[in-house]
C-alpha positions, 0 to 999 in steps of 0.5 A, spaced: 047 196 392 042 200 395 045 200 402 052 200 399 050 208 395 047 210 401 053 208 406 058 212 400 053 218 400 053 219 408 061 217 408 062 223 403 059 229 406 064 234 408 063 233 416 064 226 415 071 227 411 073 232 416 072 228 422 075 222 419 081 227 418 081 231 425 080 224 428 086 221 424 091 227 425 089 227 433 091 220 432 097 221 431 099 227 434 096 222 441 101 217 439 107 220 438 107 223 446 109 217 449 105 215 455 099 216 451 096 210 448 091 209 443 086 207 449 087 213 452 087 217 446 079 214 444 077 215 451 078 222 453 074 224 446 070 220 447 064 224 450 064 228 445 061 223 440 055 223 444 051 229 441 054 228 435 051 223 429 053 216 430 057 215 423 061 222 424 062 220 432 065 213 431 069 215 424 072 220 428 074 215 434 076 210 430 080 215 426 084 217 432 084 209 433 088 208 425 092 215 426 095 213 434 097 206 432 101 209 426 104 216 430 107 211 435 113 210 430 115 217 428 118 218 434 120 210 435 124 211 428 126 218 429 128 218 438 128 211 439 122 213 443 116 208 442 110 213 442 105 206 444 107 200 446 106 197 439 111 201 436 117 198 440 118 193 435 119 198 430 124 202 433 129 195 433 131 197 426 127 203 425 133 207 429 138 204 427 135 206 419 135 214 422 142 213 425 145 211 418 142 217 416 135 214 412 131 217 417 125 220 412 126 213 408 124 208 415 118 213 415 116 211 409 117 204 409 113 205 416 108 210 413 106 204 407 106 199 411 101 202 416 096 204 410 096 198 407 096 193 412 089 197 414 087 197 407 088 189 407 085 189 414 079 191 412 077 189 405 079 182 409 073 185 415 068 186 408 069 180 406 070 175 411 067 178 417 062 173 420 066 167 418 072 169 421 069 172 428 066 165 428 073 161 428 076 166 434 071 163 438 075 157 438 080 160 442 079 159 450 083 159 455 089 153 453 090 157 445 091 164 447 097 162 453 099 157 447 099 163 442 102 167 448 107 162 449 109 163 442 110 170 443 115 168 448 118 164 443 120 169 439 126 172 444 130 167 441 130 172 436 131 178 438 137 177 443 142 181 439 150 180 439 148 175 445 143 169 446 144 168 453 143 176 454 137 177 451 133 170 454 136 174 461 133 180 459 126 176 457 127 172 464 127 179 468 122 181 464 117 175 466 119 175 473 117 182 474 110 181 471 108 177 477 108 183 482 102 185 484 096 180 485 095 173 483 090 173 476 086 168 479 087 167 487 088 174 488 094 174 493 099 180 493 106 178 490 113 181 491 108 187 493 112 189 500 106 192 503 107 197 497 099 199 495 103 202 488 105 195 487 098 191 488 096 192 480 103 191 478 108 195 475 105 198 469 108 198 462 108 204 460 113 208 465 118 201 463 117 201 456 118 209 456 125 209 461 128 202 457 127 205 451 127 213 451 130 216 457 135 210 457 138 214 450 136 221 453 141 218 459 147 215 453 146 222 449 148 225 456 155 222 454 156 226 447 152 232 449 157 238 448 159 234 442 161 235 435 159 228 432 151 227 432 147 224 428 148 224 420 142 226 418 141 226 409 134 227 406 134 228 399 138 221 398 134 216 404 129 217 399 125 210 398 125 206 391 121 202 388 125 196 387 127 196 395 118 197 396 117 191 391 121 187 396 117 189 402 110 186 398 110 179 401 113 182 407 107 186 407 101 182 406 104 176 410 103 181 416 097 184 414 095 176 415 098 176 422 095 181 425 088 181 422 087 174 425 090 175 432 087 182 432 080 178 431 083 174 437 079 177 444 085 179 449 090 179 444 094 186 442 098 190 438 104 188 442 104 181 440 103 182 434 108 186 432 113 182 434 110 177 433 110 179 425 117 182 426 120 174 428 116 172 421 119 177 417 126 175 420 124 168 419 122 168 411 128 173 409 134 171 406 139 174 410 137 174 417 143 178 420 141 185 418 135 185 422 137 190 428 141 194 424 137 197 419 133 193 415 127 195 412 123 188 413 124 190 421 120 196 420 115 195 415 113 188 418 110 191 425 107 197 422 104 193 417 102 188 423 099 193 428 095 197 423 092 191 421 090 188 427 086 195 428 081 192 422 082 184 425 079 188 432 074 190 429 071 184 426 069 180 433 066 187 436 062 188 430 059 181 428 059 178 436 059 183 440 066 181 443 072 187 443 077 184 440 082 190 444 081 195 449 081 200 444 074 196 440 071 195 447 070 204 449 068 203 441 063 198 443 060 202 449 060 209 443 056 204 439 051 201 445 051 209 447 049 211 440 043 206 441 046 201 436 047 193 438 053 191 436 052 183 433 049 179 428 042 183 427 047 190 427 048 187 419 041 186 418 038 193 421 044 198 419 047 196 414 048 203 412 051 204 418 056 197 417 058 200 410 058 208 413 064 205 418 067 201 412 069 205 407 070 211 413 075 206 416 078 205 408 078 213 408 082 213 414 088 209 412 088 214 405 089 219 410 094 216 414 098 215 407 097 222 406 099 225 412 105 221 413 108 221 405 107 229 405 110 229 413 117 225 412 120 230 411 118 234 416 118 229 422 125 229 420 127 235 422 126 234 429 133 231 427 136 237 426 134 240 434 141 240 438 141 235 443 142 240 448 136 242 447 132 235 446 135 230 451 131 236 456 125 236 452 125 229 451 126 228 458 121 232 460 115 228 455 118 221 459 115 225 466 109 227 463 107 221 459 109 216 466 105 221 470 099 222 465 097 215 466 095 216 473 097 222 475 101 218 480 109 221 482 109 213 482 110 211 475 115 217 474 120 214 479 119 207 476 120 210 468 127 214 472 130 207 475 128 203 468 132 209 465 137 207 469 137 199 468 136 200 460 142 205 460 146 200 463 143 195 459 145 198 453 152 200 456 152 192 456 150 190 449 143 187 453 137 188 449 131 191 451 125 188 447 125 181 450 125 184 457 117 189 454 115 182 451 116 179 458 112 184 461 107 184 456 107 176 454 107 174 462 100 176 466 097 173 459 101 167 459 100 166 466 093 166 467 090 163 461 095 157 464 092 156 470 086 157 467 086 152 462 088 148 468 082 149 472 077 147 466 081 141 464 081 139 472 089 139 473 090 134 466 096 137 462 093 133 456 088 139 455 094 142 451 096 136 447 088 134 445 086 142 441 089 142 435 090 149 435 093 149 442 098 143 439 100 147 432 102 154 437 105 150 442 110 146 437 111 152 433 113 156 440 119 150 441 122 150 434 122 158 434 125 159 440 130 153 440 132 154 432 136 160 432 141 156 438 140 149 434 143 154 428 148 156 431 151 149 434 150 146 428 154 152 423 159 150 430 159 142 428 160 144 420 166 149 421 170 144 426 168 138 422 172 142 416 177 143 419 178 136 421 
């Protein structure tokens, strides 16, 4: 009880406070700019924790950390213009919900999701911290290609009109993640002797042409147009009956995300979607989905931000980062002189209960800057498209360039543009195609070496329980939709007869 006061007496400093809110409000400000992630966002402030205590400094990182992952959908909802990679889930239905004229009520939805999805996430972290870092240690190579297997699978669900156009987007988008080096022979692969190539085609500059200057593109169409997009603002406002029907939706993907966040290797991307196929799994009325449907933007944002609290969990009691963003965390705490693990818990528990309750204090913040803020993040609405099809033109080339300072990453952005604008002229759905892209390099090298450690026996992913349980679960997710489909088929024809 002792620690417990004293952790709340150094949270509830005023510093404290204003760098939770300062890190938050960066945060997001971070993950509306596409190109700009929450790593990049967390490694550019770094060096400015060094001098500062260590409770203010890691607050302010894991402030930027919440608030990024949350900004990443304003833009997603309002543009069609994933701010982060994670927020491509949410834009499925988060812009079709702004082209019916509820933009401010999706952000809502998105805003309630992401804080309590974090809050959830944790309270999860305070309780069971040891105990489920402890489970996330029983996934090696064979369990995470399995668990990546299963987000392939996942495709079958977000093919659209077409389930031959999206399993073809999803197959590009696999084919297009070998270029660059074998993971594990490191051999050059569909290089072309092209140095840009070696690493690969980065995702940010694709996920920003399919998505944002594939729709700058179409907009191009009806710029000198009288039709825009029917923007109301009193009326879109959320009801209480609408948010009692996301609860379940809710906590079902704060649980996904908080266990695959506490999975090392794993990310946002996967949960997203991954949260986004089992909200469309569990819903009544299924057709809906990619049309508007408050589930589709509240089961990715609730499952992002609660991998945030899930990533945490093996950093701190193991040692391990859960993503890239706890990695630069951990380097922070390592600076700061602290050693992340089991003793942590032992040795600064005011420390451990500080980030807790700062980490609890952080969602609020987030809750409150996007409830007070709908409103105004609609406004951008209101911008003739004259003036913001350049404008959003513009923060394409600069997100891609800012990854590397590379004119490369503009030229990939400009021709994933083109292709996605094509894509959308054709009814083909972009989604499978950045879930190929994420889900492949991951699948790939854990399949071989799961392969490596069993010495070439295909057993080794029918022998672990958890790799079995995931592999059935990726068959029945990706092949239902078409079994559901030729069954309904059968039924109609077997009545007429």
């Amino acid at each position: 009880m002792e620690v417990l006061l004293e952790s709340l007496s150094d949270v509830f400093q005023i510093n404290t406070l204003i760098f939770i809110l300062i890190g938050v409000a960066s945060g997001v400000a971070i993950g509306v700019l596409p190109g700009l992630t929450a790593t990049m966002g967390v490694a550019l402030l770094l060096p400015i924790t060094f001098g500062m205590e260590p409770l203010s400094g890691i607050l302010l990182l894991i402030g930027i950390y919440f608030g990024a992952v949350y900004g990443g959908s304003i833009t997603a909802i309002l543009l069609n213009t994933p701010g982060t990679p994670a927020s491509a889930a949410t834009a499925i239905d988060g812009y079709a919900m702004t082209q019916k004229g509820q933009a401010q009520k999706a952000i809502t939805v998105a805003t309630l999701s992401t804080a309590l999805g974090g809050i959830i996430s944790v309270v999860i972290l305070i309780l069971l911290a040891p105990r489920i870092a402890g489970f996330a240690l029983n996934f090696s190579a064979p369990e995470t290609f399995a668990l990546a297997l299963f987000g392939i699978s996942i495709i079958s669900s977000l093919t659209g009109k077409s389930f031959s156009k999206g399993i073809v987007a999803g197959l590009i988008g696999l084919l297009i993640a070998t270029i660059g080096l074998d993971p594990i022979g490191g051999t050059q692969r569909f290089t072309f002797n092209n140095a840009n190539l070696t690493q690969g085609l980065n995702l940010i500059p694709i996920m920003i042409g399919l998505f944002a200057a594939a729709e700058a593109f179409r907009s191009v169409e009806t710029l000198f147009s009288k039709t825009n997009i029917k923007v109301v603002i009193e009326k879109s406002k959320l009801k209480w009956n609408e948010f009692k029907g996301l609860i379940n939706t809710i906590l079902r993907s704060a649980g996904i995300g908080t266990f695959v966040g506490m999975i090392p290797g794993t990310g946002a991307d996967i949960t997203a979607f991954i949260a986004y196929n089992e909200a469309k799994r569990f819903s009544k009325d299924k057709s809906n989905f990619g049309k508007g449907e408050l589930k589709g933007v509240s089961a990715p944002e609730a499952a992002n931000s609660s991998l945030t609290g899930g990533a945490m969990i093996p950093m701190l009691t193991l040692g391990i980062p859960g993503d890239a963003v706890t990695a630069i965390l951990l380097g922070a705490l390592v600076v700061q002189g602290l050693q992340p693990g089991p003793m942590l818990f032992e040795q600064d528990g005011v420390l451990v209960y500080g980030l807790f309750i700062g980490m609890l204090i952080a969602n609020i913040v987030v809750l409150l800057l996007g409830i007070y803020g709908a409103r105004m993040f609609t406004k951008i609405l209101l911008v003739p498209k004259a003036v913001l099809v350049p404008f959003i033109l513009m923060l394409c080339t600069v997100g891609s360039f800012s990854l590397n300072n590379n004119y490369f990453d503009v030229m990939v952005m400009l021709v994933a543009g083109i292709i996605g604008y094509f894509m959308l002229k054709n009814d083909f759905p972009a989604s499978p195609l950045i879930l190929g892209l994420i889900l492949g390099p991951i699948m790939e090298s854990n399949f071989r070496r799961a392969l490596i450690m069993s010495q070439g026996d295909f057993s080794v992913f029918l022998t672990r329980p958890i790799t079995l349980v995931l592999l059935i679960l990726a068959f029945i997710t990706l092949f239902s939709p078409l079994l559901i489909k030729i069954t309904k088929k059968y039924r109609k024809a077997s009545t007429k007869a």
